[in-house]
RODO-2510 file (C-alpha; in nm, 4 decimals, decimal comma):
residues 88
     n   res          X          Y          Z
     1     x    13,2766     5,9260     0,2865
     2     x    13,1552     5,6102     0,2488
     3     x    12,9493     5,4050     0,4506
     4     x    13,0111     5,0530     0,6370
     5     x    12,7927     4,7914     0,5372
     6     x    12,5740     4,6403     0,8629
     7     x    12,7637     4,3575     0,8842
     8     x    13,0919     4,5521     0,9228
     9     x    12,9368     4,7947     1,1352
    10     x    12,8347     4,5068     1,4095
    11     x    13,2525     4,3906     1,3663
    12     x    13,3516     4,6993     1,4395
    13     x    13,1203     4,7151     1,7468
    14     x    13,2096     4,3138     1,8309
    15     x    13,5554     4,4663     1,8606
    16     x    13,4838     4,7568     2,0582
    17     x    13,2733     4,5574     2,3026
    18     x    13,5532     4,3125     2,3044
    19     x    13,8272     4,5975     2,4085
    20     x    13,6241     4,6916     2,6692
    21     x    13,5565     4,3765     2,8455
    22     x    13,9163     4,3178     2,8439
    23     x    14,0250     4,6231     2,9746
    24     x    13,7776     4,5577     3,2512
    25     x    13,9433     4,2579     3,3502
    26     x    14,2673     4,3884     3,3283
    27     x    14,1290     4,6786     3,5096
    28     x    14,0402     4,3839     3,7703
    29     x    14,2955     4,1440     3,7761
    30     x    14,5136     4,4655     3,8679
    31     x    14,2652     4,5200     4,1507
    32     x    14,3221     4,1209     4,2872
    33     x    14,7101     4,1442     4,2106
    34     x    14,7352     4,4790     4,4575
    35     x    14,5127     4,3224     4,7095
    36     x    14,7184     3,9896     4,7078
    37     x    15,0257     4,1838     4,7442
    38     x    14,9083     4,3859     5,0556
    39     x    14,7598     4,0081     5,2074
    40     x    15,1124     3,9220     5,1515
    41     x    15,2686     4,1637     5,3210
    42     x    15,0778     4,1454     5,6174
    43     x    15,1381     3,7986     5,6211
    44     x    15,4882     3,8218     5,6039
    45     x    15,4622     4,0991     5,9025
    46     x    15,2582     3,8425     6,0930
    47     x    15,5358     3,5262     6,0387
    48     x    15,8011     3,8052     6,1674
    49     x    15,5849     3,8985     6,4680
    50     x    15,5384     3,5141     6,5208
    51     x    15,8487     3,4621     6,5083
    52     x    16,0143     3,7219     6,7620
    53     x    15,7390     3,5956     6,9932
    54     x    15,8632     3,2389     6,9703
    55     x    16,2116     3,3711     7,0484
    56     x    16,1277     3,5890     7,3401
    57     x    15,9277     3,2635     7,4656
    58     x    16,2172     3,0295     7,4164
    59     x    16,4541     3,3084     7,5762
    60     x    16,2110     3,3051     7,8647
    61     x    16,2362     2,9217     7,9014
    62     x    16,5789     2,9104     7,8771
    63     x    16,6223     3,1654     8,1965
    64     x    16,3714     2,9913     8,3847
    65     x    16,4813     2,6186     8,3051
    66     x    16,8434     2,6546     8,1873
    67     x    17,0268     2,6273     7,8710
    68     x    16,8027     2,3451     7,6866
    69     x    16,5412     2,3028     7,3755
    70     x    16,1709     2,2780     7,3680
    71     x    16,0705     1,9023     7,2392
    72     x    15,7547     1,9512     7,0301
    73     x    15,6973     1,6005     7,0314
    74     x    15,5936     1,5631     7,4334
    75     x    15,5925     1,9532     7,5249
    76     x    15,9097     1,9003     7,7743
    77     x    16,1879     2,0926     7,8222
    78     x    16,5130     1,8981     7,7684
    79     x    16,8243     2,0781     7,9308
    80     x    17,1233     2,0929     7,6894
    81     x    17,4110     1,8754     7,8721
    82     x    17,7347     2,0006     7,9449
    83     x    17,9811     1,7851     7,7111
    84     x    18,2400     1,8117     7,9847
    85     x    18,0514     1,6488     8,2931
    86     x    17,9753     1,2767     8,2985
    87     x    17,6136     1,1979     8,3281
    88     x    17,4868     1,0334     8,6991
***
């Protein structure tokens, strides 16, 4: 058996140190990736929930004002006209 010279001996443990810290950051950008997956998720489950709210509201407006669209510019309600009947 022979033996490694100091010099080779601290490259060999440069290169096992190395491995190691890399696996740890592996080990914790697979941590981060998981996490920013489940954030994801739950924000995509929030935009849905959002969403069904915004159409329950705007099915609410519609049976309380009539047939119409919200104006986001000035907050009013602006009733869809009939194509058929001539404006007063």
């Amino acid at each position: 058996m022979l033996r490694l010279t100091k010099k080779e001996q601290d490259s060999v443990m440069k290169f096992s140190s190395k491995y190691i810290s890399v696996h740890n950051e592996i080990i914790k950008v697979e941590k981060s990736i998981k996490q920013l997956e489940e954030k994801s998720s739950n924000l995509v489950k929030e935009l849905q929930d959002c969403r069904d709210e915004e159409k329950k509201f705007m099915e609410s407006m519609s049976e309380k004002y009539g047939p119409g669209v919200l104006n986001p510019m000035n907050l009013c309600w602006e009733k869809k006209l009939n194509e058929n009947v001539i404006p007063k």
